[in-house]
C-alpha positions as CSV (number, residue, x, y, z in Angstrom):
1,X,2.7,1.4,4.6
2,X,-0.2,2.2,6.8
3,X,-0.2,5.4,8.6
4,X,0.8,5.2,12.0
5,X,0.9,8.1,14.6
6,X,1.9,7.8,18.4
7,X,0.7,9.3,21.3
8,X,1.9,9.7,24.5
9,X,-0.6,10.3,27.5
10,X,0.5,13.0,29.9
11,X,-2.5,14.3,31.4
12,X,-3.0,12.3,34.7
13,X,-3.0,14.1,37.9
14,X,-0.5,12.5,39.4
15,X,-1.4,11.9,42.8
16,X,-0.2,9.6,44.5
17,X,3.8,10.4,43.0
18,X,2.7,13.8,44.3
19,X,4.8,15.4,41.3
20,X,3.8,15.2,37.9
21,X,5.1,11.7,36.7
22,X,6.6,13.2,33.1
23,X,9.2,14.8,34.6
24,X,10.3,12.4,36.9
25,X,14.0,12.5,36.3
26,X,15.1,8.2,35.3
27,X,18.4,7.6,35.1
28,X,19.7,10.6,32.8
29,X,16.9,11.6,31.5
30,X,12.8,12.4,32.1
31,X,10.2,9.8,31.6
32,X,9.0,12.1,28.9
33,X,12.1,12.5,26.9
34,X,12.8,8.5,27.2
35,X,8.4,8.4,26.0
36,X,9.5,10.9,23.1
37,X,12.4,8.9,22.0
38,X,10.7,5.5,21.8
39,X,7.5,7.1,20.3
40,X,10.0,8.3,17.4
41,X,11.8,5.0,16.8
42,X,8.5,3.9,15.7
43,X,6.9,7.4,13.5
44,X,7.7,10.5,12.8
45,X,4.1,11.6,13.9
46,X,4.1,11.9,17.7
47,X,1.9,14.1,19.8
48,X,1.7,14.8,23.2
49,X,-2.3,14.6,25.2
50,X,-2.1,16.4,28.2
51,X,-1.6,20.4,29.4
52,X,0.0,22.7,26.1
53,X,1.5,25.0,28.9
54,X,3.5,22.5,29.8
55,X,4.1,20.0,26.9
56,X,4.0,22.3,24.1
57,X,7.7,23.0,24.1
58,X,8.0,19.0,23.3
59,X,5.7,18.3,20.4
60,X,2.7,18.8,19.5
61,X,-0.1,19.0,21.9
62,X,-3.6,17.9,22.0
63,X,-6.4,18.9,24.9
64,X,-8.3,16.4,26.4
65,X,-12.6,17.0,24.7
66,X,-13.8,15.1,28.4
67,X,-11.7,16.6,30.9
68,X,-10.4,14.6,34.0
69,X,-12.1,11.7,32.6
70,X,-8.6,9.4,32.9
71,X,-7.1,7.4,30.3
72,X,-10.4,7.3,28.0
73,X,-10.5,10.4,27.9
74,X,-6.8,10.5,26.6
75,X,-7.3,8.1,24.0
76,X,-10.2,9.9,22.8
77,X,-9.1,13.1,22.4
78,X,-6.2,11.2,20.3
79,X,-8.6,9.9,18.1
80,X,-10.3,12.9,17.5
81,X,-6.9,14.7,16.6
82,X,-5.6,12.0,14.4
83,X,-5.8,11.7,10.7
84,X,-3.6,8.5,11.0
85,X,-5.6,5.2,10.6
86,X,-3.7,3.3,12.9
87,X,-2.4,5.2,17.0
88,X,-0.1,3.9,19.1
89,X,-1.4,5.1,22.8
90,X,1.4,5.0,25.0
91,X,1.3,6.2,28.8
92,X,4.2,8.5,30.0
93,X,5.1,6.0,33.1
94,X,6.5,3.5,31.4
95,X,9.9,3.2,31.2
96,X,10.9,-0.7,30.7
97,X,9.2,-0.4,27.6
98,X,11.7,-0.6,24.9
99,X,11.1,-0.1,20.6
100,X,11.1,-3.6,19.6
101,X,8.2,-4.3,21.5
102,X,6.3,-1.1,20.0
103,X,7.3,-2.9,16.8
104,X,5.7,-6.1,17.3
105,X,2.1,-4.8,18.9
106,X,2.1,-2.0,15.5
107,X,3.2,-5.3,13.4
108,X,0.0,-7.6,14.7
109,X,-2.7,-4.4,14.7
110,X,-1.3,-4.3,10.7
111,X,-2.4,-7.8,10.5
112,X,-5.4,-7.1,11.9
113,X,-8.6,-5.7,10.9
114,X,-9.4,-5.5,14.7
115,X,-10.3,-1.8,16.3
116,X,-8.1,-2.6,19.2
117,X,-4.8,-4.1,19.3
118,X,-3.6,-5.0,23.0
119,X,-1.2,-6.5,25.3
120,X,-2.8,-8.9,28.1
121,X,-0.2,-9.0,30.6
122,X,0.2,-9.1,34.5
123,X,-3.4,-10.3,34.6
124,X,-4.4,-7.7,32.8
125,X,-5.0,-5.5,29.6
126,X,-2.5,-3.2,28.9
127,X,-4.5,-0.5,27.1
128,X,-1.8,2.0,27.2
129,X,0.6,0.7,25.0
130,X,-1.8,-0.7,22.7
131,X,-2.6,0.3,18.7
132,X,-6.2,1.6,18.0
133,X,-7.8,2.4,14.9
134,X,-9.7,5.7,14.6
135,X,-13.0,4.3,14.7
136,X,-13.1,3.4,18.2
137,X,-13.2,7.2,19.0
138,X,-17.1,6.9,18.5
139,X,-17.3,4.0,21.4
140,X,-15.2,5.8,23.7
141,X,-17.4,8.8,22.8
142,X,-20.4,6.9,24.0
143,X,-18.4,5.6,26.9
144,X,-17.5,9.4,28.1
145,X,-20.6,10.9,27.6
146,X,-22.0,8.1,29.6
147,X,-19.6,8.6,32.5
148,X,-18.1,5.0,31.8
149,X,-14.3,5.8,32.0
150,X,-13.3,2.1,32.1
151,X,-11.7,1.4,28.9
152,X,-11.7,-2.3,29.6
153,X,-15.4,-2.9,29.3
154,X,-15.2,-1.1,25.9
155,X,-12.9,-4.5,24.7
156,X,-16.5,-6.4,25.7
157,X,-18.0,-4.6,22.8
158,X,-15.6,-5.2,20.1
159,X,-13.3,-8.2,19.3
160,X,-10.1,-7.0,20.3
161,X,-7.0,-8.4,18.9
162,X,-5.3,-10.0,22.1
163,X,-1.3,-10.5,22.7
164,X,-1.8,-12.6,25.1
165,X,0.9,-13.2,27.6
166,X,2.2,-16.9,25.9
167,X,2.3,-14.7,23.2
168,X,4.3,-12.2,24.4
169,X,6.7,-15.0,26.4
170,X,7.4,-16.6,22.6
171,X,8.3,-13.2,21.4
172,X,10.8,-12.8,24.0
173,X,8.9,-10.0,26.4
174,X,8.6,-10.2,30.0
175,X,5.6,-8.6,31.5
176,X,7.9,-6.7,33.5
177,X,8.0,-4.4,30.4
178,X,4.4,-3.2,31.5
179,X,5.2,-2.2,34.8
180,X,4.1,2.0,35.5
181,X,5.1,4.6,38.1
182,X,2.6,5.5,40.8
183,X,4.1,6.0,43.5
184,X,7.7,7.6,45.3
185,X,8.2,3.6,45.9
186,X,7.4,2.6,42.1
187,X,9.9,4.9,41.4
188,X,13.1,3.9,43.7
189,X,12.7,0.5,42.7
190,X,12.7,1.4,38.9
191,X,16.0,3.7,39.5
192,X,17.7,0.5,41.5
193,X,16.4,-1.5,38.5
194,X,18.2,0.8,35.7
195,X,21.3,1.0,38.2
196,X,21.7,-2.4,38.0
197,X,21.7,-2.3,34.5
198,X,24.4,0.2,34.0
């Protein structure tokens, strides 16, 4: 079994919620404790990036190396902290995500020698909920020391392994299962959406 560790990135600002998005209270519980849950149906290894003060009480924290340098810079200081091969980056904000699709983009990156294992969906990558080996720590390093935040154009320089949305349709995923929290709005219409479930 190849080492796997997950890690859930907590540090964004935030701004345009205008609270911090990990507490956001979903249905019955916090969109951190519903990120914690999933993370641990998949690994027992499951770390927090983002501010100990307020995560440490969770799991295990690790601090950003490039502050305020968005995602990137969350996936990097993941990397650094990792002694697992293979890390699951997952962003706090999204809750339709559910285990069995965890399951299948960790199942492919085991398939793969590829750095990057990722989701294309909504017309676009979905870098955090994708697998990376630890070896692309040294391109994002480049990247952020650079000032190149985009994590996208790092995929130009390495051949990713792509889920592509077909993909992801035969494998019975929607690419509703992507969709984040940004704003007050994002959120009402993801409460009406688990309402309806119940």
């Amino acid at each position: 079994m190849e080492e796997l560790a997950v890690f859930i990135l907590a540090g964004g600002k935030s701004t345009r919620m205008g609270r911090d998005k990990a507490f956001l209270q979903l249905g019955n519980e916090t969109l951190l404790s519903r990120s914690l849950k999933l993370a641990h149906a998949v690994s027992e290894r499951v770390s927090i990036v983002g501010d100990a003060k307020k995560f440490a009480a969770f799991a295990p924290v690790v601090k950003d190396v490039y502050r305020d340098c968005g995602p990137l810079g969350g996936i990097h200081a993941a990397l650094t902290a990792t002694s697992a091969e293979l890390n699951l980056m997952l962003a706090v904000d999204l809750p339709f995500l559910q285990p069995d699709l965890l399951e299948y983009v960790i199942g492919q990156a085991k398939k793969s020698d590829a750095m990057v294992t990722v989701p294309r969906a909504g017309g676009g990558f979905q870098p955090l909920c994708a697998a990376y080996r630890r070896d692309f720590r040294n391109l994002a390093d480049d990247a952020l020391r650079n000032r190149k935040n985009k994590i996208d154009l790092l995929f130009a320089k390495i051949e990713p392994r792509i889920i592509g949305e077909e993909e992801l349709s035969r494998a019975e995923f929607s690419p509703e299962i992507f969709r984040n929290l940004n704003t007050p709005e994002d959120l009402q219409e993801a409460l009406a959406r688990i309402d309806h479930r119940l």
